[in-house]
C-alpha positions in Angstrom: 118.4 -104.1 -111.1 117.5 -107.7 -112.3 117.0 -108.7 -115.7 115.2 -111.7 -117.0 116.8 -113.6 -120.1 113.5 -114.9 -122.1 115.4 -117.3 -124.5 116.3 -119.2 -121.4 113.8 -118.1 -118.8 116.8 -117.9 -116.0 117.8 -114.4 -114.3 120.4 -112.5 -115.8 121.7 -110.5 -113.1 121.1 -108.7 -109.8 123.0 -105.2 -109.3 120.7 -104.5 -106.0 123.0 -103.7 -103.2 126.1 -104.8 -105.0 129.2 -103.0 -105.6 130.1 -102.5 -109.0 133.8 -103.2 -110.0 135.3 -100.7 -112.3 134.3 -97.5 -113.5 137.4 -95.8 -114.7 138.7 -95.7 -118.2 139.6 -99.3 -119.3 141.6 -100.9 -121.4 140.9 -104.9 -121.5 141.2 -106.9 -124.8 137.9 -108.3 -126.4 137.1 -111.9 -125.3 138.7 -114.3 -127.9 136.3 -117.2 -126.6 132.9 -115.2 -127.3 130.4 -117.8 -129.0 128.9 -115.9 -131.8 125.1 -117.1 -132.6 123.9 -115.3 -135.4 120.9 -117.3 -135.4 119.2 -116.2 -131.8 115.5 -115.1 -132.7 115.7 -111.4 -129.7 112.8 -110.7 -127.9 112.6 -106.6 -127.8 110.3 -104.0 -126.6 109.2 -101.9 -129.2 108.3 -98.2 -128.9 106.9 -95.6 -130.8 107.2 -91.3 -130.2 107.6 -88.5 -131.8 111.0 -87.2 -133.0 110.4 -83.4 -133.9 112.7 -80.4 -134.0 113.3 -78.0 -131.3 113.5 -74.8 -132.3 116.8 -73.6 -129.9 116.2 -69.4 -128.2 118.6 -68.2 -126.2 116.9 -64.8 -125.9 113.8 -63.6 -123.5 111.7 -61.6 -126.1 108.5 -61.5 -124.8 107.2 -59.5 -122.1 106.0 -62.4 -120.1 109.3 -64.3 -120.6 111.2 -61.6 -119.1 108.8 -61.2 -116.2 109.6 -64.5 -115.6 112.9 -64.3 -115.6 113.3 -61.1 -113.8 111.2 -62.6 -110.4 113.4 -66.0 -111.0 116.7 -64.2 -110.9 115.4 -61.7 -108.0 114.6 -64.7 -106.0 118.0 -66.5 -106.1 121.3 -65.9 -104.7 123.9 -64.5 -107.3 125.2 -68.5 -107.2 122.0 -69.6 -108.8 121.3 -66.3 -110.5 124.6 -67.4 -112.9 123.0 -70.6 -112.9 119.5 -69.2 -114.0 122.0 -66.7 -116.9 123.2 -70.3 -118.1 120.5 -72.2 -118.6 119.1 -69.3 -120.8 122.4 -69.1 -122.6 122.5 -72.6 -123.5 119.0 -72.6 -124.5 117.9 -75.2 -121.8 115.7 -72.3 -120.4 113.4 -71.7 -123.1 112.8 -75.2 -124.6 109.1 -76.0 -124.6 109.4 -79.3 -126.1 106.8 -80.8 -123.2 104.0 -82.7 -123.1 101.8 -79.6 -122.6 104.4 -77.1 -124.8 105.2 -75.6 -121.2 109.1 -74.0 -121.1 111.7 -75.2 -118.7 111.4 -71.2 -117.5 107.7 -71.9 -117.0 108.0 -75.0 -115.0 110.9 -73.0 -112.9 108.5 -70.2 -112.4 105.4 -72.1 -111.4 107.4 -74.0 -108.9 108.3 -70.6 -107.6 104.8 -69.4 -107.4 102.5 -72.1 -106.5 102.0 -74.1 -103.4 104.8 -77.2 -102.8 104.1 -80.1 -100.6 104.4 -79.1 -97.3 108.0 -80.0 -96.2 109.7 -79.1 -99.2 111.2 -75.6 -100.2 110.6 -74.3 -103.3 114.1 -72.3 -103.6 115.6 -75.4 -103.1 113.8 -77.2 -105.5 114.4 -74.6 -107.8 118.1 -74.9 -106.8 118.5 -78.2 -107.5 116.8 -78.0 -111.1 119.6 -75.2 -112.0 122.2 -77.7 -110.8 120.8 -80.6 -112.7 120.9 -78.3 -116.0 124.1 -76.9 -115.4 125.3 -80.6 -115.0 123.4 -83.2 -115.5 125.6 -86.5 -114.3 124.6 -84.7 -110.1 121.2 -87.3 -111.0 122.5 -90.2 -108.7 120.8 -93.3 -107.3 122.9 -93.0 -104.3 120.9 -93.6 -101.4 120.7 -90.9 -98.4 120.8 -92.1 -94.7 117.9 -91.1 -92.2 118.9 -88.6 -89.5 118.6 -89.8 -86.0 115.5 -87.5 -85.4 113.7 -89.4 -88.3 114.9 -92.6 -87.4 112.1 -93.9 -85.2 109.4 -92.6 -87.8 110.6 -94.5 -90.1 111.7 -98.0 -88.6 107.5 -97.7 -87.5 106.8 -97.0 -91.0 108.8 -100.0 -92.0 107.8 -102.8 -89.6 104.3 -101.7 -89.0 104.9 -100.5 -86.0 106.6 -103.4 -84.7 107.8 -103.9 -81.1 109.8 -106.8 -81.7 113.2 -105.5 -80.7 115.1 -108.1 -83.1 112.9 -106.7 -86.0 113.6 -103.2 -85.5 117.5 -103.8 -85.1 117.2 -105.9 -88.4 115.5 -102.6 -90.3 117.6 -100.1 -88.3 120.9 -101.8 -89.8 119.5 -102.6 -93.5 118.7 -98.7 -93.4 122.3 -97.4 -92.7 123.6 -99.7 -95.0 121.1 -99.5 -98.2 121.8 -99.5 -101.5 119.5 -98.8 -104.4 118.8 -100.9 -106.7 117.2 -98.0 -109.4 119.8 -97.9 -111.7 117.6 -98.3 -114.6 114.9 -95.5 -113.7 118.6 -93.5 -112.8 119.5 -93.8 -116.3 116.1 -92.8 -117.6 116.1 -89.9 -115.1 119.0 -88.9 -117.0 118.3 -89.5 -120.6 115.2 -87.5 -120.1 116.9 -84.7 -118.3 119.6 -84.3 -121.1 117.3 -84.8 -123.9 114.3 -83.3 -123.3 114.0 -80.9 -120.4 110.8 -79.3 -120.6 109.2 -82.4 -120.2 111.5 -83.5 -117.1 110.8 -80.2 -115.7 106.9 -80.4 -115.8 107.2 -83.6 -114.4 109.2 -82.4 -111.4 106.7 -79.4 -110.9 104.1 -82.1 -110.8 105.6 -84.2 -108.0 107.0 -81.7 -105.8 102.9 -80.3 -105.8 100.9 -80.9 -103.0 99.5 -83.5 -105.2 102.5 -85.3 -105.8 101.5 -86.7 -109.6 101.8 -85.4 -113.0 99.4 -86.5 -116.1 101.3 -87.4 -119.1 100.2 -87.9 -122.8 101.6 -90.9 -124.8 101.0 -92.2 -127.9 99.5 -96.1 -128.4 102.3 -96.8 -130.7 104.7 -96.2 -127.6 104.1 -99.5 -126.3 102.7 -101.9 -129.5 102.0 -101.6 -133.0 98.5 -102.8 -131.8 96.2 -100.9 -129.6 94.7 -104.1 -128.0 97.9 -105.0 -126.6 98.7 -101.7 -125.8 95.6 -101.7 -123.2 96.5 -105.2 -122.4 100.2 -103.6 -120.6 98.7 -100.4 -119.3 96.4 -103.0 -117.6 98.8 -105.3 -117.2 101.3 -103.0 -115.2 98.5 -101.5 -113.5 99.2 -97.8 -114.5 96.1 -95.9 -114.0 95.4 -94.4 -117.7 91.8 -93.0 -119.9 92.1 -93.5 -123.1 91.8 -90.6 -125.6 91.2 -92.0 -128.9 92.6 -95.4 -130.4 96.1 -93.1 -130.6 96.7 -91.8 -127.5 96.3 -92.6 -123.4 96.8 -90.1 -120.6 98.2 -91.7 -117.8 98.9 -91.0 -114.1 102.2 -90.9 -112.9 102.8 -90.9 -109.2 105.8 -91.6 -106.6 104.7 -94.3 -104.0 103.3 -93.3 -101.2 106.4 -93.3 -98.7 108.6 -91.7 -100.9 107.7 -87.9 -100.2 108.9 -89.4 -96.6 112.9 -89.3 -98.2 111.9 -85.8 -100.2 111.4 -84.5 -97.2 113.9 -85.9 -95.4 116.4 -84.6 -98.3 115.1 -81.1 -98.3 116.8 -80.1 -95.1 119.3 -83.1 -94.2 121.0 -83.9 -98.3 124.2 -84.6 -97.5 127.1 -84.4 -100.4 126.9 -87.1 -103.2 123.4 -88.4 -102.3 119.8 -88.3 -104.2 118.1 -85.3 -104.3 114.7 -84.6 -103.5 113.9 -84.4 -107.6 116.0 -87.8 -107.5 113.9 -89.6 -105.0 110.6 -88.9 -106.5 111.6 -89.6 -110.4 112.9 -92.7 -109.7 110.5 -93.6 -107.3 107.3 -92.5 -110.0 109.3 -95.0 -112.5 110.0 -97.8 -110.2 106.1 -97.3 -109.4 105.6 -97.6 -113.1 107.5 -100.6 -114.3 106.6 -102.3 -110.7 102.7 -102.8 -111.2 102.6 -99.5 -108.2 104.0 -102.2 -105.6 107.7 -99.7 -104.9 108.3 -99.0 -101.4 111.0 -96.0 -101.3 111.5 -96.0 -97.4 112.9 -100.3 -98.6 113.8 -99.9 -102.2 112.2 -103.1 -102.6 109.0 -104.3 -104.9 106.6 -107.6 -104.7 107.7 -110.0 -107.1 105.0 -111.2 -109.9 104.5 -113.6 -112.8 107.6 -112.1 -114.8 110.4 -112.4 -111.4 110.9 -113.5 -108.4 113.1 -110.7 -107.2 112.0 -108.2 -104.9 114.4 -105.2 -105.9 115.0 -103.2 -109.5 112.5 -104.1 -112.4 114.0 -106.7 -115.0 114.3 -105.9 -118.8 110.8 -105.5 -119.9 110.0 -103.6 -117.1 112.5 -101.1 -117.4 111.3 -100.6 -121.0 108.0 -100.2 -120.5 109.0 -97.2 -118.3 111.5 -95.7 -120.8 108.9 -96.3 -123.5 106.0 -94.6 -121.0 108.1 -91.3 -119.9 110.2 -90.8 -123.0 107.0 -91.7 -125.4 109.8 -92.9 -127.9 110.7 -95.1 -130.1 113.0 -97.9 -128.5 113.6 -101.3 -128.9 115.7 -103.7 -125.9 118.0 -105.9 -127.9 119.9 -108.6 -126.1 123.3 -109.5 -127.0 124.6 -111.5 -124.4 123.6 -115.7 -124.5 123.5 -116.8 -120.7 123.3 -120.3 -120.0 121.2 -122.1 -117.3 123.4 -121.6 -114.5 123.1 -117.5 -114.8 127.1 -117.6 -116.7 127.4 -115.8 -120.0 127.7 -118.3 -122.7 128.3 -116.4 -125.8 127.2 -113.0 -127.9 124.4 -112.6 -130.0 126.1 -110.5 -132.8 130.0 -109.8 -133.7 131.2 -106.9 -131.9 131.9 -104.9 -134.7 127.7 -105.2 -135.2 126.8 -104.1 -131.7 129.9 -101.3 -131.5 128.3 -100.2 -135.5 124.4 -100.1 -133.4 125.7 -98.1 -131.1 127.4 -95.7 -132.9 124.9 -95.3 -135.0 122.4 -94.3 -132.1 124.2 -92.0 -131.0 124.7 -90.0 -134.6 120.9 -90.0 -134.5 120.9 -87.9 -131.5 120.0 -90.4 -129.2 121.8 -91.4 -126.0 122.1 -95.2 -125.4 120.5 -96.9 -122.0 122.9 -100.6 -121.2 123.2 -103.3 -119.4 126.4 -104.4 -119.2 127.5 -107.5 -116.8 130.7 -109.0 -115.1 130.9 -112.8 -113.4 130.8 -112.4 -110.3 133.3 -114.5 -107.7 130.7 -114.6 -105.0 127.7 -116.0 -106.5 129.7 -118.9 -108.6 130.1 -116.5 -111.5 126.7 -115.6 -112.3 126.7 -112.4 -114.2 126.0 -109.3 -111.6 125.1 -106.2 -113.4 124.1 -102.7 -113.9 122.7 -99.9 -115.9 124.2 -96.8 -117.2 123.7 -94.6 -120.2 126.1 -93.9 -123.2 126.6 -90.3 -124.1 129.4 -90.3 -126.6 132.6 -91.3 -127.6 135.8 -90.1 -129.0 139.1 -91.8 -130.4 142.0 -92.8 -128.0 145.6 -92.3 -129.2 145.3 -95.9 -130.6 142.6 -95.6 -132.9 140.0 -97.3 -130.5 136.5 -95.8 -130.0 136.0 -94.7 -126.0 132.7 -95.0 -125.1 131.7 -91.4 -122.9 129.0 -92.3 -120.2 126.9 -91.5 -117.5 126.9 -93.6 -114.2 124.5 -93.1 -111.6 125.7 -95.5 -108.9 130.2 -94.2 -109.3 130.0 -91.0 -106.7 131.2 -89.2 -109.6 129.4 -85.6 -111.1 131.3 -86.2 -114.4 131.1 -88.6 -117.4 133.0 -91.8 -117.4 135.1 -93.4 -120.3 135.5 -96.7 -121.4 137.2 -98.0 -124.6 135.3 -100.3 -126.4 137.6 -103.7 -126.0 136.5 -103.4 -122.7 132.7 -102.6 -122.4 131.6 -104.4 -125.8 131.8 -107.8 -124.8 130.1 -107.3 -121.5 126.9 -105.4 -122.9 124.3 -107.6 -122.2 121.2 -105.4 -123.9 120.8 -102.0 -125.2 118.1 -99.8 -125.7 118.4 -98.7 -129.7 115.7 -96.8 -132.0 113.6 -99.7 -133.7 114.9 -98.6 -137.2 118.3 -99.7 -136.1 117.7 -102.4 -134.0 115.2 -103.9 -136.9 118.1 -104.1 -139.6 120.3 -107.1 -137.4 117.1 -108.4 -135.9 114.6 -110.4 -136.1 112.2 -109.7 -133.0 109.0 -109.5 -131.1 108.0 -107.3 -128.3 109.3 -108.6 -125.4 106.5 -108.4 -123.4 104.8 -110.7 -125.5 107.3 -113.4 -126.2 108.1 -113.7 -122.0 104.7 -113.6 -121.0 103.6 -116.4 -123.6 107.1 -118.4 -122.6 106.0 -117.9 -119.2 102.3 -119.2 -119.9 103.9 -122.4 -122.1 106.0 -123.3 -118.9 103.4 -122.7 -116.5 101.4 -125.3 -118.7 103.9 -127.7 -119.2 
């Protein structure tokens, strides 16, 4: 991922490709030179949703529901048949809280039933659903290689059908040795996976149809206050939408166009710790989405535009905009880091009591809580490198210090990692927080806004 830091205009960081130092539990003492500006006026992306109850049933009670069930369970192995038996129990199965009030078990059943794109298996898809509700942290960004049968394809797909032998030993190599840069749509894979499943599952239905696309419902308020500039970012990002009312848009969400080329590729050939098929199309619908639909799965790489002139992950905004668009919540991107002109961090935004007190508070609301944290790195002069994960949790260490409980897409690891808060506080360059907290220590305007118009004012000047 790259992010953009509008009070400066300079890149931030670049995780594309780049090994991430450590992702065990830590314990580093806080920074004692951290320049505290209290004074920083934060561009954020605000976003409005809808925060309504779900009603939790762990029980099949109507006739249709048990037919359901019944078929499901008689058309997996006993492996995913105790799979299917805990997703009911934990009352993943029956949540309906979707965009069009469709149930996890309905989604399961209609991928069951109706016709998949050709080339991938519907008990497998179906599989690896069950696995992703039984435990979530399988959702990885961890790119799979191309089998030596598919090789050839795919080079042509690549270069155009190049014959320059140079080119096509350049592309060969950069695709045995990729490494993603969709961190940020990883962690929004995730979030919306853990909190709201129906949706996550109607979504995957969608793109694992011959169709490959799913139409979702957001509100206006998900992206501005104001339904001018609402339009102005649909248009803007070039996400194909029909407005309902002066409320609410229906937009089309689709993978780019090579990406059912990996699915496929996945569906008979997934080797252990790689993306799965359901991994390769969500994060390549939301790198579509926050990349004005120029995301090229088979390269992990995007064209540059107005906001960056990076060609790989989707900088701050961007990855916003998507959260905002597939979660049709309420989220604001505050920055806390201060980076200077050379890319180096050059102080915090708020104490670290304030953004630890953010956090926590985010959480207690239900939410979990999408950052950026950052590291100098030695190589590139000591320019902060980065990446994206998702805070789950936390619970007290032996010392009294909070440990923060996360998600990491990019660590190889199906579990949660833990990191005390010495350590990751000081290097969290932005979080994604619910506007009402985010608005109390703040004084902002949507992002969007303020680095387009900074943007404009350069370009005049």
């Amino acid at each position: 991922m790259v992010s953009v830091n509008f009070q400066n205009e300079n890149k931030v960081y670049g995780t594309g490709g780049m090994t991430k130092a450590q992702t065990a539990t830590f314990s580093e003492q806080n920074n004692q030179n951290n320049n505290i500006n209290k004074t920083v006026s934060l561009p954020s992306f605000r976003a409005g949703g809808n925060t309504s109850a779900v009603t939790v049933r762990t029980e099949l009670t109507t006739k249709e529901e048990k037919k359901k069930y019944k078929e499901l369970s008689e058309f997996l192995d006993g492996k995913y048949r105790r799979k299917l038996n805990f997703a009911l129990k934990s009352g993943i199965l029956l949540k309906n809280n979707s965009d069009d009030k469709s149930s996890v078990l309905d989604n399961l059943y209609k991928i069951m039933k109706e016709e998949r794109d050709p080339g991938l298996d519907n008990r497998t898809i179906i599989k690896e659903c069950l696995d992703i509700i039984e435990n979530p942290y399988v959702i990885t960004q961890t790119c799979e290689d191309i089998p030596y049968e598919y090789k050839t394809g795919v080079i042509g797909l690549v270069t155009n059908l190049s014959e320059n032998e140079e080119e096509i030993r350049k592309t060969n190599f950069y695709l045995d040795n990729m490494h993603t840069g969709t961190c940020p749509t990883a962690s929004i894979e995730f979030d919306l996976a853990t909190k709201n499943p129906a949706e996550f599952f109607r979504m995957v239905e969608g793109l694992t149809s011959p169709q490959n696309e799913v139409y979702k419902t957001i509100d206006i308020a998900a992206l501005s206050d104001k339904t001018l500039d609402a339009v102005w970012l649909l248009n803007k990002f070039k996400t194909p939408y029909e407005m309902k009312d002066f409320e609410k848009a229906t937009i089309l969400l689709k993978p780019d166009e090579h990406a059912i080329v990996r699915a496929r590729i996945q569906n008979n050939h997934r080797d252990k710790g790689e993306r799965s098929m359901i991994d390769v199309l969500m994060q390549s619908t939301m790198m579509q989405l926050g990349s004005q639909q120029t995301y090229n799965s088979l390269t992990d790489r995007r064209s540059p535009n107005e906001w960056t002139e990076e060609d790989s992950g989707l900088i701050d905004f961007e990855k916003t905009y998507v959260e905002s668009v597939m979660e049709n919540k309420n989220t604001t991107s505050v920055v806390y880091q201060i980076v200077d002109e050379q890319g180096r961090l050059s102080g915090h935004t708020q104490e670290f009591s304030v953004i630890k007190d953010e956090i926590l508070a985010a959480l207690n609301m239900g939410h979990n809580v999408i950052i950026g944290y950052t590291w100098p790195d030695p190589e590139n002069g000591n320019k902060l490198a980065g990446h994206e994960i998702t805070i789950v949790g936390t619970k007290t260490a032996k010392n009294g210090e909070t440990i923060f409980i996360c998600q990491d897409s990019d660590d190889d690891v199906d579990k949660p990692i833990e990191m005390s808060e010495s350590y990751l506080i000081p290097k969290i360059h932005h979080a994604g927080l619910p506007d009402e907290i985010a608005s109390k220590d703040f004084k902002y305007e949507d992002s969007w806004k303020y680095g387009v118009d900074a943007l404009e004012e350069k370009r005049r000047a």
